[in-house]
Kinemage of the C-alpha trace (Angstrom):
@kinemage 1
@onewidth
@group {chain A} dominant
@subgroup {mainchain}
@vectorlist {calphas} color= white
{ca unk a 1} P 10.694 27.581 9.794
{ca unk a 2} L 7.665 25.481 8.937
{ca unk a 3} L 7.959 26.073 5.276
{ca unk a 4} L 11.975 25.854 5.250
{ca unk a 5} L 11.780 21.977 7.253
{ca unk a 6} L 9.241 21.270 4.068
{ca unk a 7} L 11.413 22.510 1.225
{ca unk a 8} L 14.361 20.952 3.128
{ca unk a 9} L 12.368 17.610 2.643
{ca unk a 10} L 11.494 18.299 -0.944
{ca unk a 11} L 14.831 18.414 -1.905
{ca unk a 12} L 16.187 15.419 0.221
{ca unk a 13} L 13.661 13.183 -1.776
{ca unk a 14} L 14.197 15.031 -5.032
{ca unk a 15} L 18.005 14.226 -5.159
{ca unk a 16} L 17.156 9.891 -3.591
{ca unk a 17} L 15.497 9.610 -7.043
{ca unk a 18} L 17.392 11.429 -8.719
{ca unk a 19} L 20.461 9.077 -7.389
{ca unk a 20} L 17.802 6.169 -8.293
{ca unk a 21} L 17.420 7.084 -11.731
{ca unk a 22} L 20.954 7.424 -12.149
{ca unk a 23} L 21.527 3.461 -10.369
{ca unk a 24} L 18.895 2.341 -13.015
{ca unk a 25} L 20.794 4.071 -16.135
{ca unk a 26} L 24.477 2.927 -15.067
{ca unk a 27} L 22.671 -0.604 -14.942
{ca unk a 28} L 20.805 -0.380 -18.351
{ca unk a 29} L 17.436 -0.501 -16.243
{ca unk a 30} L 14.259 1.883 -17.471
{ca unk a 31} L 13.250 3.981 -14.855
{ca unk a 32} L 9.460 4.497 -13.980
{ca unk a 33} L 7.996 7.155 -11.515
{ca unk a 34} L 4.217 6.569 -10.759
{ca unk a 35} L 2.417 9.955 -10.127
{ca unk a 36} L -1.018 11.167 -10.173
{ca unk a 37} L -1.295 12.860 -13.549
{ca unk a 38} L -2.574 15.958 -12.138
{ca unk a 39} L 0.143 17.576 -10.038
{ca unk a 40} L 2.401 14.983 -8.736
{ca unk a 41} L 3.563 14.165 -12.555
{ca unk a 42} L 4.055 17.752 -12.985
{ca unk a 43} L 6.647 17.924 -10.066
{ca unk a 44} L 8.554 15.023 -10.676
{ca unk a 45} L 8.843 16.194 -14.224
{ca unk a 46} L 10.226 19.648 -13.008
{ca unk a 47} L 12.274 18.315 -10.610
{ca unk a 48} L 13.750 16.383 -13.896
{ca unk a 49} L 14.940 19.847 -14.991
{ca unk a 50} L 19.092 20.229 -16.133
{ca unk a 51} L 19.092 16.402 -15.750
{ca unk a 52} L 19.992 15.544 -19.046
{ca unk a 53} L 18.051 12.583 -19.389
{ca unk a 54} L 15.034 12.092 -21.766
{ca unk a 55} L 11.639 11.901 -19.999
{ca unk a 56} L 8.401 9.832 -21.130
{ca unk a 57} L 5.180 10.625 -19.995
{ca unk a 58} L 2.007 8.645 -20.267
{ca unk a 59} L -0.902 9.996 -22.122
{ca unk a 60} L -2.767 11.177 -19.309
{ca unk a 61} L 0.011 12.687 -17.463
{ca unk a 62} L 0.837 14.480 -20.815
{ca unk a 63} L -2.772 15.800 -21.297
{ca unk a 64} L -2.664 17.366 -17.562
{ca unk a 65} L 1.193 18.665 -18.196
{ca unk a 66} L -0.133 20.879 -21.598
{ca unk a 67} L -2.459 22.643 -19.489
{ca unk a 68} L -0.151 23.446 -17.303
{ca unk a 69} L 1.890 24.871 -19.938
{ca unk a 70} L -1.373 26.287 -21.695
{ca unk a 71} L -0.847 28.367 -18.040
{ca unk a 72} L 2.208 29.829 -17.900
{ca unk a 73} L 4.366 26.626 -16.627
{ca unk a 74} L 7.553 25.507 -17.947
{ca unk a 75} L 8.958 21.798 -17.752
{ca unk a 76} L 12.175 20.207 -19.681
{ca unk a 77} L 11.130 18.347 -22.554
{ca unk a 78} L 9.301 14.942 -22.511
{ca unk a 79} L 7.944 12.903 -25.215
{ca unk a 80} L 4.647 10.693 -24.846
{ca unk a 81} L 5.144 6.713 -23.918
{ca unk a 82} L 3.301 5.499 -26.974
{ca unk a 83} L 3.643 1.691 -26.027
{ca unk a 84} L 6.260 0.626 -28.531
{ca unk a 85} L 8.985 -1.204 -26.451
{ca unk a 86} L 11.891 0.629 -27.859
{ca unk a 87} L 10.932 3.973 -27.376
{ca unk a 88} L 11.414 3.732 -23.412
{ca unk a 89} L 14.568 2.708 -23.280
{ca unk a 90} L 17.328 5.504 -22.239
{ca unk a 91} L 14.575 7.232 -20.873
{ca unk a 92} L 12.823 8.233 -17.378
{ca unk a 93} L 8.817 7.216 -17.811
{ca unk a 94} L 6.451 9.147 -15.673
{ca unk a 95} L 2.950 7.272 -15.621
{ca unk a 96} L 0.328 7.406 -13.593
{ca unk a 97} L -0.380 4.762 -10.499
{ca unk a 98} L -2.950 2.100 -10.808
{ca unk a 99} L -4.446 0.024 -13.756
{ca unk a 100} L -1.808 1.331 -16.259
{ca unk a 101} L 0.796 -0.366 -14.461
{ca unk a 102} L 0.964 -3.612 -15.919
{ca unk a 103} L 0.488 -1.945 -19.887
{ca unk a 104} L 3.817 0.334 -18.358
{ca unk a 105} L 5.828 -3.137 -17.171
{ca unk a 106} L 4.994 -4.738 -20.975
{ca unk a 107} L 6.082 -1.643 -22.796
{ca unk a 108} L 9.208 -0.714 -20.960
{ca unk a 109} L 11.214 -3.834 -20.355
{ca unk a 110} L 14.189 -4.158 -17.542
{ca unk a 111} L 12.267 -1.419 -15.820
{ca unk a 112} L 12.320 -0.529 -12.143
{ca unk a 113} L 9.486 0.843 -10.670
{ca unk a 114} L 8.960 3.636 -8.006
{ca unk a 115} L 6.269 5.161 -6.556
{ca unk a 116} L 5.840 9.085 -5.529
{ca unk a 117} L 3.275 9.773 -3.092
{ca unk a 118} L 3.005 10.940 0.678
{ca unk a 119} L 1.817 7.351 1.581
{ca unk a 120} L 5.179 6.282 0.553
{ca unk a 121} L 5.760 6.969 4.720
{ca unk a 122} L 3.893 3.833 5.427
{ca unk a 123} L 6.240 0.893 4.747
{ca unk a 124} L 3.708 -1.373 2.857
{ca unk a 125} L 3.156 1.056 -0.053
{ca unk a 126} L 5.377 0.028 -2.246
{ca unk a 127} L 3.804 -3.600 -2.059
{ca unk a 128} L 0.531 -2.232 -2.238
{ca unk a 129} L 1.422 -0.001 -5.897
{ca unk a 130} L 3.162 -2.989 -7.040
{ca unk a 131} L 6.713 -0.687 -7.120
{ca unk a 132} L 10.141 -1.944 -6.324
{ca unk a 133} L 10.675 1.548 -4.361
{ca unk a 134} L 8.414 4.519 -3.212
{ca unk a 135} L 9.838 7.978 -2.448
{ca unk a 136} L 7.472 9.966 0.145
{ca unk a 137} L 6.544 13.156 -1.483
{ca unk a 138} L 3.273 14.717 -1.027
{ca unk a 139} L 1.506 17.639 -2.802
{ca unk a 140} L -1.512 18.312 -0.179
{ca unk a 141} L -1.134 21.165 2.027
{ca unk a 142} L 0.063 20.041 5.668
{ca unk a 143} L -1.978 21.940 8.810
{ca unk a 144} L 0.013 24.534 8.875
{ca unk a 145} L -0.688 25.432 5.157
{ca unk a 146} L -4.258 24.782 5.154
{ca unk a 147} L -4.604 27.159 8.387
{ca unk a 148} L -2.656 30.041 6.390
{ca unk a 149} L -4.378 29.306 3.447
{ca unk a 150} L -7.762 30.486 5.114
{ca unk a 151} L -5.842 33.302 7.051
{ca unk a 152} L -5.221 34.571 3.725
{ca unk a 153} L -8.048 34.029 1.997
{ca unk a 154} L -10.317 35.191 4.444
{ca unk a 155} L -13.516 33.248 4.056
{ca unk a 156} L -17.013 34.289 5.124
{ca unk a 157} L -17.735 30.765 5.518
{ca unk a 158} L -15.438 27.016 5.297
{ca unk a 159} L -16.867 23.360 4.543
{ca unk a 160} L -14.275 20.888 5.783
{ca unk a 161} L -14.195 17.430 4.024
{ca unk a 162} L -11.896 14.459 4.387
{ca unk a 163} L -9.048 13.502 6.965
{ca unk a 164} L -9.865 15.182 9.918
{ca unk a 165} L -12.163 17.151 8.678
{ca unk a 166} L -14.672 18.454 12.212
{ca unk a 167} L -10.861 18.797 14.155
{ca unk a 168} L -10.592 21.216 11.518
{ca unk a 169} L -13.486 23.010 11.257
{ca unk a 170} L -13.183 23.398 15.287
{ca unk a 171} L -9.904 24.534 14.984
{ca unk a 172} L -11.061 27.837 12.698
{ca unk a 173} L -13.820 28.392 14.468
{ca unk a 174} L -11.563 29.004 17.439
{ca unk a 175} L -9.843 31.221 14.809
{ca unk a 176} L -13.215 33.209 14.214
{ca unk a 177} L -13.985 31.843 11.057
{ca unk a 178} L -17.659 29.955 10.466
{ca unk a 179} L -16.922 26.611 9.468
{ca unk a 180} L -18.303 22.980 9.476
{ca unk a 181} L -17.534 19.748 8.583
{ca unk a 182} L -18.942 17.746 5.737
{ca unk a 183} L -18.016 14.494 5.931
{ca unk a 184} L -18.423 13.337 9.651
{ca unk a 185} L -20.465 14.361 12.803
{ca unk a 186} L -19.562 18.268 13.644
{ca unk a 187} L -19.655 18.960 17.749
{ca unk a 188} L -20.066 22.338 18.004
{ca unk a 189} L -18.369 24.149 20.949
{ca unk a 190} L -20.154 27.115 22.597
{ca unk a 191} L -17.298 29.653 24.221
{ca unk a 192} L -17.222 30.344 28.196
């Protein structure tokens, strides 16, 4: 059910930019999604797929992208943003977040901007990536994934790091598994 609520999700936010991208065509507008260049550029460039409209990626999100297909992936075709003005228009640009943005703005004119990221959930994140719109769509592993992931997997030992990483690391050792946390203080629970 889990798994079915997150797909259901996926898709939701797949097809509001996908209805944004469309808005930003019918008004002449360049459309750029911001995406880490490992993973989340990958996704929003499949979820691109049988939408008939030419994609741009930036160079890093290209490099990551070929070794993806260097692995068995498939994506619909996408040319690299190579800075020149008129090569973005009539096209979707995928670029990664952060100090690219403004070398993005000045190469793609009448663009909108969007974020895609699982922050997008906080209401200020848009403001803080410098995007007109962000679209919440993460690719981390929720609890529930994380927990089956090291069900299957099957461990002899886990080092937990980041978020809350000793809740955790308690949590699996109530499982049975031997695990710690790395990046804060670890109180560890004797059974009764």
């Amino acid at each position: 059910m889990i798994e079915q609520d997150k797909r259901g999700r996926e898709r939701r936010v797949a097809a509001e930019i996908d209805a944004w991208w469309r808005e930003n065509q019918a008004q002449g507008r360049t459309s750029v999604l911001l995406g880490y260049s490992l993973g989340k550029s990958q996704e929003i460039l499949a979820s691109m797929r049988g939408a008939g409209l030419p994609v741009l990626m930036a160079g890093a999100a290209v490099k990551m992208t070929r070794i993806y297909e260097s692995l068995g992936w498939s994506f619909p075709e996408y040319g690299r943003l190579d800075g020149a003005e008129t090569s973005a228009a009539g096209h979707v640009v995928i670029a990664p977040p952060g100090a690219q943005l403004d070398q993005v703005r000045r190469s793609v004119s009448g663009s909108r901007v969007a974020v895609v990221t699982g922050w997008a959930l906080d209401t200020s994140c848009r403001f803080r990536y410098g995007a007109d719109t962000a679209f919440p769509l993460s690719d981390h592993a929720d609890f529930p994934e994380l927990v089956d992931f090291v069900r299957q997997v099957q461990p002899k030992r886990v080092f937990t790091l980041h978020g809350f990483a000793a809740d955790f690391a308690n949590t699996l050792r109530h499982m049975g598994f031997d695990a710690r946390a790395l990046s804060e203080p670890d109180q560890l629970t004797f059974p009764i």
